[in-house]
C-alpha positions in Angstrom: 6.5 8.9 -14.7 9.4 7.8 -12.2 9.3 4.2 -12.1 11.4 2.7 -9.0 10.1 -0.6 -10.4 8.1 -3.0 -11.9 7.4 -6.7 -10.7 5.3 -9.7 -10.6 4.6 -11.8 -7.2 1.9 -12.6 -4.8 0.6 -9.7 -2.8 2.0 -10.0 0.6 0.2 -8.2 3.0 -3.7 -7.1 3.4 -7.3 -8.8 1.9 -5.3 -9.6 -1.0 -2.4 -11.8 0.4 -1.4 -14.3 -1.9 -3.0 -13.0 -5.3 -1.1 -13.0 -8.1 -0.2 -9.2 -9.3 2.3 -6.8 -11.4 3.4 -4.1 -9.1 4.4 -1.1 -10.1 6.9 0.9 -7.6 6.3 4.7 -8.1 9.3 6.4 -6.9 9.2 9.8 -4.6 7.3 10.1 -1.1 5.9 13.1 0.3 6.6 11.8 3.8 9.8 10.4 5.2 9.1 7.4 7.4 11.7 6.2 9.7 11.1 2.5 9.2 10.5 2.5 5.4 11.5 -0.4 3.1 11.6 1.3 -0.1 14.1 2.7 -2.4 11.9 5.2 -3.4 14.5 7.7 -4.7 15.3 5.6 -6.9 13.7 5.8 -10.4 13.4 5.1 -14.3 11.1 7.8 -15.8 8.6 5.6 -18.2 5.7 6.6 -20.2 2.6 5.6 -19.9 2.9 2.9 -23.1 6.7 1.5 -21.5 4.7 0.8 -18.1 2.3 -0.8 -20.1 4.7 -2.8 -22.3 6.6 -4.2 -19.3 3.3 -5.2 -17.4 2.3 -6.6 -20.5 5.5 -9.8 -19.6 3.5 -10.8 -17.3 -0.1 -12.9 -17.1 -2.1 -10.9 -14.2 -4.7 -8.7 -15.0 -4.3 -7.1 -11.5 -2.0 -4.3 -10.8 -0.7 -2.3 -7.3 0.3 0.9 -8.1 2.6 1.3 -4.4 5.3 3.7 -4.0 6.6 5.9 -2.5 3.4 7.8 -2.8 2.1 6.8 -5.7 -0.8 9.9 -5.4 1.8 12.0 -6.5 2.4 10.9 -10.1 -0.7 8.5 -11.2 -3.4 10.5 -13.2 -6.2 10.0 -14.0 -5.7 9.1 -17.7 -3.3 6.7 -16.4 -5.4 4.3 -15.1 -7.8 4.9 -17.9 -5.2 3.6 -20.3 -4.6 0.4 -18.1 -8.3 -0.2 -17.3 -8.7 -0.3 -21.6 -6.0 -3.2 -21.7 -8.3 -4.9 -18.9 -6.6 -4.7 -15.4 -8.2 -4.3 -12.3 -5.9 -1.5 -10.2 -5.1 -1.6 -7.2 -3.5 1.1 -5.2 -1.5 1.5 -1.8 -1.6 4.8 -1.1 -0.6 6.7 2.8 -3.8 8.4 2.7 -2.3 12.1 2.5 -3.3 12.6 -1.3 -6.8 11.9 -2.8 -6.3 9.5 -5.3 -7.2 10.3 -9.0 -10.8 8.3 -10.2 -10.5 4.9 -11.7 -8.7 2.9 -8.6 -10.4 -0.1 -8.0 -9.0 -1.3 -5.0 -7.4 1.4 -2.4 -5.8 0.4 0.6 -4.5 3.4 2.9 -2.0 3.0 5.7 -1.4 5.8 7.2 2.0 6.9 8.5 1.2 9.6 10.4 0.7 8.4 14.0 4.9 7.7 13.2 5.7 10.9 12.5 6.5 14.2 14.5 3.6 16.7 13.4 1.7 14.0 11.3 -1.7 14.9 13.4 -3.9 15.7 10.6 -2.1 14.5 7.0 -5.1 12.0 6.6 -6.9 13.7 3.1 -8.5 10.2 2.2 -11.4 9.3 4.4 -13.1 6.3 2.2 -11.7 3.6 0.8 -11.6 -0.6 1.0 -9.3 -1.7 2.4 -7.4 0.5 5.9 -4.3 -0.9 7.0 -2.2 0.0 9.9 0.8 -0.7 11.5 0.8 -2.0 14.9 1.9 -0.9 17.6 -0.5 2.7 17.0 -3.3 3.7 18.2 -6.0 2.4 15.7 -8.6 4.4 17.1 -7.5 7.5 15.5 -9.0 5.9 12.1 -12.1 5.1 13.6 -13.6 7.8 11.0 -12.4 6.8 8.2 -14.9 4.2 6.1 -13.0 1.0 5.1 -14.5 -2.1 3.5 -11.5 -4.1 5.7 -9.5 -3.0 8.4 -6.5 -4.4 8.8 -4.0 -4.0 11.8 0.3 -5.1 10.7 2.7 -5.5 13.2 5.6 -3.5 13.1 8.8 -6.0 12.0 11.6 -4.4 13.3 15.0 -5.9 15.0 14.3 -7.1 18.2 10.6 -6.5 18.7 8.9 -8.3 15.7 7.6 -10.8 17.9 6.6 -8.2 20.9 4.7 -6.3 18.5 2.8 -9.5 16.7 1.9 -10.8 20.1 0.7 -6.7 20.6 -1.1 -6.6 17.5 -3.0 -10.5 18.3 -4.1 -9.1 21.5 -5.5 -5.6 20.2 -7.5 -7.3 17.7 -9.1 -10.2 20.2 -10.0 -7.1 21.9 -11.4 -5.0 18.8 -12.6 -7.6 16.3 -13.5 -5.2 13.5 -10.1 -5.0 13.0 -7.9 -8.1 11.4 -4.2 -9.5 10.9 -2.3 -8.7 8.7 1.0 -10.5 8.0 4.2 -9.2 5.4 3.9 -13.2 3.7 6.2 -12.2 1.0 9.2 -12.2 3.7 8.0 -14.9 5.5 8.0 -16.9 1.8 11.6 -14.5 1.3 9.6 -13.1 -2.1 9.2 -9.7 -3.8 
């Protein structure tokens, strides 16, 4: 597999924040996202048992598989080997790829209401936890069946605070959705 990295912190974002977790960074994306924060080109390709071994430095029992796209490496087998050493997976995931059996936890944010032509990439249309970013237009989602729904504003130079201010006021207004914050920058963490 091509590892970007592997790390342990407090999930930042979604129905999770502030959990203790290994992550695991998949490297490669089958989208290109103008606002992305991830390396993901960059990579270490790792075995099954070397993932395991370098998880296994850390206490948690949890894991989030993120990426990139992590659908486009993770098998099934995969997470068969880590559910035997007893973690619970998580995995964040843009929702274009159906994610092989044996997640736990999936949380989709979907990209493509950012992208020219990204009508239609949604391939994922259960899962626990949905998780957009805000300023969008949530109601494109409405289909999709999600434990959680989770609305992000959109930090970017200059109109983080517009689009938190945005975001509060969309979700007084639908209240089946719910804030999400990135806490790991707020607390300057992985």
């Amino acid at each position: 597999m091509k590892i970007n990295e592997i790390f342990y912190s407090l999930q930042g974002e979604g129905h999770w924040t502030g959990t203790p977790m290994v992550f695991v960074r998949m490297a490669g994306c089958n989208l290109r996202c103008p606002f992305c924060d991830t390396e993901w080109a960059t990579f270490v390709e790792m075995d099954a048992e070397a993932v395991l071994a370098e998880m296994g430095k850390y206490p948690a029992k949890r894991v989030c598989i993120t990426g990139g796209e992590p659908c486009l490496q993770v098998t099934e087998a995969f997470l068969d080997i880590l559910h035997r050493h007893g973690y619970t997976i998580h995995m964040e995931s843009n929702g274009t790829i159906v994610p092989p059996k044996g997640v736990d936890w999936l949380t989709i944010s979907p990209k493509s209401p950012f992208l020219k032509g990204g009508e239609g990439m949604l391939a994922v249309e259960e899962c626990q936890e949905l998780k957009l970013l805000y300023p969008s237009n949530p109601s494109l989602f409405d289909g999709v069946k999600a434990d959680y729904r989770f609305l992000q504003p959109i930090d970017e130079a200059g109109k983080t605070k517009e689009n938190t201010i945005a975001t509060i006021q969309y979700i007084c207004a639908h209240p089946q959705w719910r804030m999400s914050v990135q806490m790991h920058k707020m607390l300057d963490i992985k």
